[in-house]
C-alpha positions as CSV (number, residue, x, y, z in Angstrom):
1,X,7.8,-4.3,27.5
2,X,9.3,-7.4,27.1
3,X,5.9,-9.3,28.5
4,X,4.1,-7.6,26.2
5,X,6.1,-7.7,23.8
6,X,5.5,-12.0,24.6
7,X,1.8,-11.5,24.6
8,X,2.0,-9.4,21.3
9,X,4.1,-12.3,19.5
10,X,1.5,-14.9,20.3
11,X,-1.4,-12.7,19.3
12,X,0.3,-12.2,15.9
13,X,1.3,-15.8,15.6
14,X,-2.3,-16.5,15.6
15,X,-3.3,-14.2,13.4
16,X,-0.1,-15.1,10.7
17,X,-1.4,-18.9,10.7
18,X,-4.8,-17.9,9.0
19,X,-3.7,-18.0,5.3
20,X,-6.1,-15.2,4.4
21,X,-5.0,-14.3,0.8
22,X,-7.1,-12.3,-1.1
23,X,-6.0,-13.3,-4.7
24,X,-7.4,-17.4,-4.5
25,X,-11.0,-18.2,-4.1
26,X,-9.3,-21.4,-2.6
27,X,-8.8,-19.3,0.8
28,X,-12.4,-18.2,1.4
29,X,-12.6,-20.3,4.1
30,X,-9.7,-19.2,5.8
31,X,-11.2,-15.6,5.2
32,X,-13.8,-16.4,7.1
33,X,-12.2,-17.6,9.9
34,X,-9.9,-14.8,9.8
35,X,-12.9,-12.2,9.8
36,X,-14.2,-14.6,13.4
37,X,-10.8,-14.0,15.0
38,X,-10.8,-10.8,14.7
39,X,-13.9,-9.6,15.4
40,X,-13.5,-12.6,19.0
41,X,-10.4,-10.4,19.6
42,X,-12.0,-7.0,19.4
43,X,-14.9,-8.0,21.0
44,X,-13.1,-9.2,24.2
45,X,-11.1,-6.1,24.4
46,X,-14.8,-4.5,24.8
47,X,-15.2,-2.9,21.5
48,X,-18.4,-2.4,19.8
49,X,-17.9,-4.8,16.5
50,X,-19.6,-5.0,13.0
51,X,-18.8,-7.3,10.4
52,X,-19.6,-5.3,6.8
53,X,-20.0,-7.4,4.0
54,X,-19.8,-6.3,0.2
55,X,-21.1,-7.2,-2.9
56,X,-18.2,-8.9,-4.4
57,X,-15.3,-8.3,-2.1
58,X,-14.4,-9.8,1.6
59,X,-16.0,-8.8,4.7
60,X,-14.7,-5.5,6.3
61,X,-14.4,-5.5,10.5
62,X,-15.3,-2.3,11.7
63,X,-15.2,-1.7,15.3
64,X,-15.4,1.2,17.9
65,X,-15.2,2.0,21.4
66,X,-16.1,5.5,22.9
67,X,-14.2,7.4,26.3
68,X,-15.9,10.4,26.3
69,X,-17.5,13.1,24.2
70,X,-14.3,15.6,25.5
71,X,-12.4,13.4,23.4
72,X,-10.5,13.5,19.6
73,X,-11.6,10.7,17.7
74,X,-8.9,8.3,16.2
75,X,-9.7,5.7,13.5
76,X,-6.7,3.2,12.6
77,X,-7.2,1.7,9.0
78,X,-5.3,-1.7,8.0
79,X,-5.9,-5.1,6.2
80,X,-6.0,-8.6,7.0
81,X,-5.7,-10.2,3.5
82,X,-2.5,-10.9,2.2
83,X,0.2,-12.0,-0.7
84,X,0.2,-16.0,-1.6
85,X,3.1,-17.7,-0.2
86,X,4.4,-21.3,-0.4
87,X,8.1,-22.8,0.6
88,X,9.1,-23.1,-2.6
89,X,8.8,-20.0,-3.3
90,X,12.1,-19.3,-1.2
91,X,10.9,-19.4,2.5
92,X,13.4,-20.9,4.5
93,X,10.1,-22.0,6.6
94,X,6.4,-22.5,5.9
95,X,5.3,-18.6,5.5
96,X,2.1,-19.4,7.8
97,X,4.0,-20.2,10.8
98,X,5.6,-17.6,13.0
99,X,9.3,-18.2,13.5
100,X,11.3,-15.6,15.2
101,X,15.3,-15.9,14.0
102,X,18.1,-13.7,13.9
103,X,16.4,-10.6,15.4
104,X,13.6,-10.9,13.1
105,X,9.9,-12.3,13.0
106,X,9.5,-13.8,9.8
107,X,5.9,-15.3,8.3
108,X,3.5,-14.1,5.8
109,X,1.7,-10.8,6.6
110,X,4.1,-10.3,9.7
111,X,4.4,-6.6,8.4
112,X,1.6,-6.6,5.6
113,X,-0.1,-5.6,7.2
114,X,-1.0,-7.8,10.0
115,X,2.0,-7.1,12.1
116,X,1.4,-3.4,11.7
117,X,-2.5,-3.1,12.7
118,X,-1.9,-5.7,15.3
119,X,0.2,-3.3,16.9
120,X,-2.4,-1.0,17.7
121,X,-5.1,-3.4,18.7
122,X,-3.0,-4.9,20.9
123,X,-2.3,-2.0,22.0
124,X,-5.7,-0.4,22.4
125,X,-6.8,-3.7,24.0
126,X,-4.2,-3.3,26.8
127,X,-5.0,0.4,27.5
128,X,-8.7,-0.2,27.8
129,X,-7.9,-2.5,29.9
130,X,-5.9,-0.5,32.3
131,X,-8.1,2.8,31.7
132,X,-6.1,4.4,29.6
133,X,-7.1,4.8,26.2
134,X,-6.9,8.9,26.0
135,X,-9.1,9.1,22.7
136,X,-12.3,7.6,21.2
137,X,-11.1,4.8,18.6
138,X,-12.0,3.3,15.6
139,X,-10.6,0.7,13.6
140,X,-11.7,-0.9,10.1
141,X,-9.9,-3.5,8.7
142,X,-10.8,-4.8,5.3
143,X,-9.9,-8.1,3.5
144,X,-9.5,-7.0,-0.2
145,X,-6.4,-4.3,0.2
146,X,-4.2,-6.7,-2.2
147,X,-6.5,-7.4,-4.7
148,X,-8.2,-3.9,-4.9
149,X,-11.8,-3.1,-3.1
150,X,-14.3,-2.2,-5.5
151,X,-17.4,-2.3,-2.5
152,X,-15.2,-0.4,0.4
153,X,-16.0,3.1,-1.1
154,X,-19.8,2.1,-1.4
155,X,-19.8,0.7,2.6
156,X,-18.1,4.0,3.4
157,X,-21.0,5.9,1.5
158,X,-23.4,3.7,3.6
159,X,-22.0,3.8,7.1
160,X,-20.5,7.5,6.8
161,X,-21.9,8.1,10.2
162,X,-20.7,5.7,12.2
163,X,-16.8,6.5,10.4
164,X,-16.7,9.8,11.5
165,X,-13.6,10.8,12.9
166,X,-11.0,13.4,14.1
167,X,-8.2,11.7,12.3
168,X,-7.0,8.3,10.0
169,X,-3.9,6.6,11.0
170,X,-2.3,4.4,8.7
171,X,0.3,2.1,9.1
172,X,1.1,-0.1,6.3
173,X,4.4,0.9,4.8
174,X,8.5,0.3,5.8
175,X,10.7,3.0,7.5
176,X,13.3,5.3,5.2
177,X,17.1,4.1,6.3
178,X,15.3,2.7,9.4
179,X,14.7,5.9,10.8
180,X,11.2,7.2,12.4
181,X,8.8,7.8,8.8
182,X,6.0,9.6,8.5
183,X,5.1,9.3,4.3
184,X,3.7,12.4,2.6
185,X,2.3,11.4,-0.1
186,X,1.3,8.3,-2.3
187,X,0.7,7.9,-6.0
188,X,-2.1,6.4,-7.3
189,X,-2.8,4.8,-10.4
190,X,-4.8,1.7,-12.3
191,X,-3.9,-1.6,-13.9
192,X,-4.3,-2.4,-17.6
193,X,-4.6,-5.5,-19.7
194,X,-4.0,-5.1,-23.3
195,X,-4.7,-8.2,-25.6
196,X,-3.0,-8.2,-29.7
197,X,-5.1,-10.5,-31.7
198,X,-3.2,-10.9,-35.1
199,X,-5.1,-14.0,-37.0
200,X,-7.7,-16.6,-36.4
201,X,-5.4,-19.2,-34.8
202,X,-1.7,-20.1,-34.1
203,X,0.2,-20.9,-37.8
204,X,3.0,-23.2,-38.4
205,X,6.2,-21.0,-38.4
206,X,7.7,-22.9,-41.6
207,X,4.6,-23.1,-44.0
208,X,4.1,-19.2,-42.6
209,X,6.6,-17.5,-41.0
210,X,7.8,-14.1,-42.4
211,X,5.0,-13.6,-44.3
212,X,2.4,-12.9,-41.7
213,X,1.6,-10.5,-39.0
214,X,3.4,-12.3,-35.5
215,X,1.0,-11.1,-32.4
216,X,4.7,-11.4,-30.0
217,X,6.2,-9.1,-32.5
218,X,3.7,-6.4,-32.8
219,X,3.4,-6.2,-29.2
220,X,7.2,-5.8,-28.7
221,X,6.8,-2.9,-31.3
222,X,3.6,-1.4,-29.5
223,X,5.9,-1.7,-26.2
224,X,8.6,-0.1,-28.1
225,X,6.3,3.5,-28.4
226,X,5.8,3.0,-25.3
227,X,8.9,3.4,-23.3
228,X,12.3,5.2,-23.9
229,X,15.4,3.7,-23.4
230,X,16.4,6.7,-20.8
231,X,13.5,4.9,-18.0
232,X,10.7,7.7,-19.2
233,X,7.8,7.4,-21.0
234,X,7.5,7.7,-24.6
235,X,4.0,9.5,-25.3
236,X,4.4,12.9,-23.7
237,X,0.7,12.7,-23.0
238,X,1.8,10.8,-19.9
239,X,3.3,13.4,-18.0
240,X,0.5,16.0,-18.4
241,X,-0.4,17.8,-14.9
242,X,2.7,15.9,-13.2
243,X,3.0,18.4,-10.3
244,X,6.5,20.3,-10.6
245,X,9.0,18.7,-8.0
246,X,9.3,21.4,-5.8
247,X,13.0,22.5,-4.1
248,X,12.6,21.3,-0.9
249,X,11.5,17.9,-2.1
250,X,14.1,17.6,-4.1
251,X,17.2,18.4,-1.4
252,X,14.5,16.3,1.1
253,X,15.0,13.2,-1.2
254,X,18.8,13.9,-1.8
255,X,18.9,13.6,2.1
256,X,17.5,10.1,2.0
257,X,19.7,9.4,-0.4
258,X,23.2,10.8,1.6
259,X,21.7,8.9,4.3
260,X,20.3,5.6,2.5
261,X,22.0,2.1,3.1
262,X,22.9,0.4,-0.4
263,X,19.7,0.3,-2.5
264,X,20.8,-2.0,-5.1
265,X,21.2,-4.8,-2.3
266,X,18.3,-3.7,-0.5
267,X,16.2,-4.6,-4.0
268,X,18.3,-7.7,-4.9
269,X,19.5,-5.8,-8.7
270,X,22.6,-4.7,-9.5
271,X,21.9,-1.2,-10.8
272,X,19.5,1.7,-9.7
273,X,17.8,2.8,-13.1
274,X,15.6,5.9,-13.3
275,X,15.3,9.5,-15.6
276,X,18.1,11.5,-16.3
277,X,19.4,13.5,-13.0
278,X,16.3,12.0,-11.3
279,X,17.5,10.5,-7.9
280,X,16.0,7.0,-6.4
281,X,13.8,8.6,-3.9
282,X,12.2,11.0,-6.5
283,X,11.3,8.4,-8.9
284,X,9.5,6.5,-7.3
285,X,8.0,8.7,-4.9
286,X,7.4,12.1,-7.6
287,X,7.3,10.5,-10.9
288,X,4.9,9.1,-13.0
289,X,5.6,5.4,-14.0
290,X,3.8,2.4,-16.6
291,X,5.4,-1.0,-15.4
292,X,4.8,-4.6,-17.7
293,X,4.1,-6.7,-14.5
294,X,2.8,-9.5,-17.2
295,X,3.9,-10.6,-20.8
296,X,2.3,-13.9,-22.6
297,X,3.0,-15.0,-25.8
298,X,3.3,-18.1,-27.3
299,X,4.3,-21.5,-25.7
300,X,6.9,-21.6,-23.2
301,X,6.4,-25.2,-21.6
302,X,8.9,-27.9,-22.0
303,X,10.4,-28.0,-25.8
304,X,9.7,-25.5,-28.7
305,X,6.3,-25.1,-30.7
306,X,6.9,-23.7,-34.2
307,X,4.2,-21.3,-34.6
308,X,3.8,-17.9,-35.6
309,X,1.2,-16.4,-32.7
310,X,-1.8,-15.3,-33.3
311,X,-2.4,-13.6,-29.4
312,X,-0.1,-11.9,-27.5
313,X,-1.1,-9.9,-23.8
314,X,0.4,-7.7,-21.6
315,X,-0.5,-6.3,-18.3
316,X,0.7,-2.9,-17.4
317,X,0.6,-0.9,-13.7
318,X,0.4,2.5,-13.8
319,X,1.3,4.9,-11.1
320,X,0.7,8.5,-11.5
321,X,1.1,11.5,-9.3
322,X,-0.3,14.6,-7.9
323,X,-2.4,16.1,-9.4
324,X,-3.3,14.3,-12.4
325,X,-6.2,11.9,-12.6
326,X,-6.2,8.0,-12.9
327,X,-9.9,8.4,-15.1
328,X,-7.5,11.1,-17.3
329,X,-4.5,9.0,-18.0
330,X,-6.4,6.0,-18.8
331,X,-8.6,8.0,-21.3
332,X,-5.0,9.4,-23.0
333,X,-3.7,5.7,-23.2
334,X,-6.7,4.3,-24.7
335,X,-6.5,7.3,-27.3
336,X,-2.5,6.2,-27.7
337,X,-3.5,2.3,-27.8
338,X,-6.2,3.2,-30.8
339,X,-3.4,5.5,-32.6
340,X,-0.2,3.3,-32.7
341,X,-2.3,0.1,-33.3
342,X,-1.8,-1.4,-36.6
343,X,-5.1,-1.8,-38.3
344,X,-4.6,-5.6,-38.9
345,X,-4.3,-6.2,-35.5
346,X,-7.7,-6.9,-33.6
347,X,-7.1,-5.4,-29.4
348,X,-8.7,-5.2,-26.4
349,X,-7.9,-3.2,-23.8
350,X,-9.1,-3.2,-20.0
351,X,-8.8,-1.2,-16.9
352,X,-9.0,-2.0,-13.3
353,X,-8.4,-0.4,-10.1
354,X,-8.6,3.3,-11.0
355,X,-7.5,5.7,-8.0
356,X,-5.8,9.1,-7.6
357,X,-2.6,10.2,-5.8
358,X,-2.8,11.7,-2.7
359,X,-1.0,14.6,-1.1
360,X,-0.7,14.8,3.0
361,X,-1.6,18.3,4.7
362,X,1.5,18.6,6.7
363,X,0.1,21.4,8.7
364,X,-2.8,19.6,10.0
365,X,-2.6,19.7,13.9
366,X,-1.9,16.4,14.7
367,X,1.1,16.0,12.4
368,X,3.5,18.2,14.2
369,X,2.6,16.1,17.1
370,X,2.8,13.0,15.9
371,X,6.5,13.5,14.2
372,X,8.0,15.2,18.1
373,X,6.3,11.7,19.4
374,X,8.1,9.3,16.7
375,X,11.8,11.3,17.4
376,X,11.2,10.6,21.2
377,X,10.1,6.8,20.8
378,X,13.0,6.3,18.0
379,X,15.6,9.3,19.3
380,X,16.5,10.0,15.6
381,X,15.4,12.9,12.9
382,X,12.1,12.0,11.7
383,X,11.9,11.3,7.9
384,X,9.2,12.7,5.6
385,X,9.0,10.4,2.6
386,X,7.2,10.8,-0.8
387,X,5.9,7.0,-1.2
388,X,5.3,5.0,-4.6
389,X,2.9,2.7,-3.8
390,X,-1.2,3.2,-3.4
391,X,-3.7,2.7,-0.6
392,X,-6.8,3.7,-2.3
393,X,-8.4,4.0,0.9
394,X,-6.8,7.2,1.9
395,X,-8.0,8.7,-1.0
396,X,-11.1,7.5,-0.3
397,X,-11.2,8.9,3.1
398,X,-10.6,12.6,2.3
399,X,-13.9,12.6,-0.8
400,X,-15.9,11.1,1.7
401,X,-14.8,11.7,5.3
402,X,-13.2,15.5,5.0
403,X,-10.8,14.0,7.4
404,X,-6.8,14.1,6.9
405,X,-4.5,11.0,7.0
406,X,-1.6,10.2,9.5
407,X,0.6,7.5,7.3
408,X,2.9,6.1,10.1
409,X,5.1,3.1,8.7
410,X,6.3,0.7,11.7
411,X,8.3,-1.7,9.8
412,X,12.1,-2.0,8.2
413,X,12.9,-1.2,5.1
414,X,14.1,-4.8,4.2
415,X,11.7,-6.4,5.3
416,X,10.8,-7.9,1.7
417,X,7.2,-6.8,2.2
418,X,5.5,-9.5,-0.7
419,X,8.1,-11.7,-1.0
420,X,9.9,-14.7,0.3
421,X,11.0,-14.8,4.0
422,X,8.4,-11.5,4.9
423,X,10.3,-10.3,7.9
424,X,10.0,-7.6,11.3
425,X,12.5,-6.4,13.1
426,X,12.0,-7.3,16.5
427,X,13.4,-3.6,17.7
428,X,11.0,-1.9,15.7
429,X,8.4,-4.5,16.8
430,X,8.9,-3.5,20.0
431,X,9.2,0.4,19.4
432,X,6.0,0.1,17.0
433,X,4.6,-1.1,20.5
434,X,6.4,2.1,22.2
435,X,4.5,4.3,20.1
436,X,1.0,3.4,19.4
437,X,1.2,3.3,23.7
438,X,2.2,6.7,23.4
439,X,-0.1,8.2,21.0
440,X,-3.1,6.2,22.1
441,X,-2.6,6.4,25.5
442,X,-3.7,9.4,27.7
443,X,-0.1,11.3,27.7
444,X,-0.7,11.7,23.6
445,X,-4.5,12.7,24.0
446,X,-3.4,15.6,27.0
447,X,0.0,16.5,26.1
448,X,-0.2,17.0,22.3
449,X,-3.7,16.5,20.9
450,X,-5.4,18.6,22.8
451,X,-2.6,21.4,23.2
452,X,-2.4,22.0,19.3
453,X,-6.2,22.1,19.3
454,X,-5.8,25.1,21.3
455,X,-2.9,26.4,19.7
456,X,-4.8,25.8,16.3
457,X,-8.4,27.5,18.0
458,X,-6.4,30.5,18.8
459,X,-4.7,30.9,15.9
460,X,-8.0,31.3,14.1
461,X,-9.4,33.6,16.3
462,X,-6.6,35.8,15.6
463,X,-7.4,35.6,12.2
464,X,-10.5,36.7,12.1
């Protein structure tokens, strides 16, 4: 393993120095370049490769390579765009350069997500190589993950056909207490920019101030109906068709919890905050959520302006769960936004990104399979994890493909996936290695896939 392991590192080394972020125009050029190595890479492994290009978005890389017609078919999802990174943003190195130190690879996108797809086309390269890829295999790779992909639902419409599979496997998340993960579910959600217009212009705060509408301050008392001081949400309208956390989630999550290393130092903070009685695992993974990621108001450069603003803006995430709607919630807030609004105050509000939650059939026949092949590779309990975070695509995948997801996280937990110092554990570099060999290889294909198709045929028979 250790070779490969070698080979592996240099691949991703390559692929880490292309500074393919998403959220710059600036970096189309090292889009582009990124989209040529991978497609070079693919094609030498002897994949079939086709470059999909969008109407606004970056190219997708979609490429295939057929065994036999006696075989499952596998499609692995990931992305190659990533977060912007600079040194001074707190790398202790330049986050395009691979540098391996204290146990750890550290550069941008060494788990998000190239580290993690690289794993399995590495991997598939090497089997085909030897003869030993055991099923038919698929991988698209897009370029717009962090940004959100308004064309990739469209190009799945388009090339249905040619994505038509047995099976998705995603791996693009971090591991629960370092143990072997598969995740379960995901919420899904939208982002919203909401803009408070209050006068014509900025007014001086002496000549003014106090006896005119401030944009800062009626968006603080807009905020104010928004959130509770408990963590929850203030308009109950929120929480409408939140799925009922069931019993065996909730002593699941208490698990993770018993069995969690110290959260508060894994997030940096110095206190875990969440609903009444609600425990870490279950609010972000069960609960419904608004965020501010963005507040502007005012001037905050060098010195003081004495105005009374006239515009204030903030950008809110929303993450919702099973089974309400993103299209639903959005309606309700604009309804809220309209009703709490003073009538002096001019808004705007936008949404972006709309996507649904996603629950994981657990009794589909490859996940019993995969979860006895992760507590082999990683000799530990496997954990089943309820995820906060969103990759549309999965969702997108079920409406359009009929096919069921497989999310397989490779990566540790601190590996400050979109920050500074983006790090993977070399172990679990080396055992994410361990097990896409194992489940792509022919001993997966024989010994599981094909048993619990059986097992599942049968089953049915005796049905009906």
């Amino acid at each position: 393993m250790t070779n490969k392991f070698e080979e592996y590192k240099k691949l991703l080394a390559e692929f880490v120095k292309l500074k393919s972020v998403s959220t710059d125009p600036k970096y189309q050029p090292e889009i582009r370049k990124t989209v040529a190595w991978l497609k070079k890479k693919l094609e030498k492994a002897e994949f079939e490769v086709e470059v999909w290009n969008g109407k606004t978005t970056n190219p997708v890389v979609f490429a295939s390579y057929h065994v036999s017609d006696d075989l499952d078919t596998v499609m692995i999802y990931g992305h190659y765009d990533v977060q912007p990174a600079a040194k001074k943003d707190g790398w202790k190195n330049e986050p395009f350069d691979l540098i391996q130190a204290n146990n750890k690879l550290f550069g941008r996108g060494v788990v998000d997500n190239k580290g993690q797809i690289l794993a399995h086309v590495f991997t598939a390269s090497e089997l085909i190589k030897e003869g030993k890829l055991g099923h038919n295999l698929k991988f698209l790779i897009e370029g717009n993950e962090e940004t959100g992909n308004d064309d990739l639902a469209d190009l799945m419409k388009q090339n249905k056909a040619k994505l038509a599979c047995n099976v998705l496997v995603v791996s693009d998340g971090e591991l629960t207490n370092n143990k072997p993960t598969i995740e379960v579910s995901l919420r899904g959600g939208f982002n919203s920019t909401l803009v408070y217009k209050t006068g014509r212009n900025n007014l001086h705060s002496g000549i003014f101030g106090g006896g005119v509408p401030n944009a800062g301050a009626e968006m603080i008392k807009f905020l104010a109906k928004v959130f509770n001081a408990d963590n929850s949400i203030k308009y109950a309208e929120f929480y409408r068709r939140a799925d009922i956390i069931s019993k065996p989630q909730l002593l699941n999550n208490k698990r993770l919890i018993r069995e969690a290393n110290d959260l508060t130092e894994l997030a940096g903070v110095k206190i875990l905050l969440g609903e009444k009685g609600v425990d870490f695992y279950t609010q972000t993974g069960l609960r419904p959520t608004i965020q501010i990621t963005g507040l502007k108001v005012g001037y905050t450069d060098h010195g003081y302006a004495n105005i009374v603003p006239a515009e204030a803006e903030v950008r809110l995430n929303f993450r919702i769960v099973a089974s309400q709607k993103a299209e639903a919630i959005a309606k309700s807030f604009e309804k809220f936004v309209k009703k709490v609004t003073p009538k002096f105050v001019e808004y705007e509000l936008k949404f972006s990104g709309l996507h649904d939650p996603v629950k994981i059939d657990t009794e589909n026949q490859y996940f019993d399979a995969v979860e006895k092949l992760l507590k082999k590779i990683y000799g530990s309990k496997v954990n089943r994890k309820n995820v906060g975070g969103a990759i549309p695509f999965v969702g997108e995948v079920k409406k359009i493909l009929g096919v069921d997801t497989l999310m397989i996280p490779l990566c540790n937990e601190d590996c400050n996936m979109h920050g500074a110092n983006e790090n993977f554990d070399v172990d679990l570099a080396m055992k994410a290695l361990d097990f896409s060999q194992e489940f792509l290889g022919h001993t997966t294909s024989v010994r599981y896939s094909s048993i619990l198709w059986k097992k599942k045929t049968k089953a049915k028979k005796g049905k009906t």
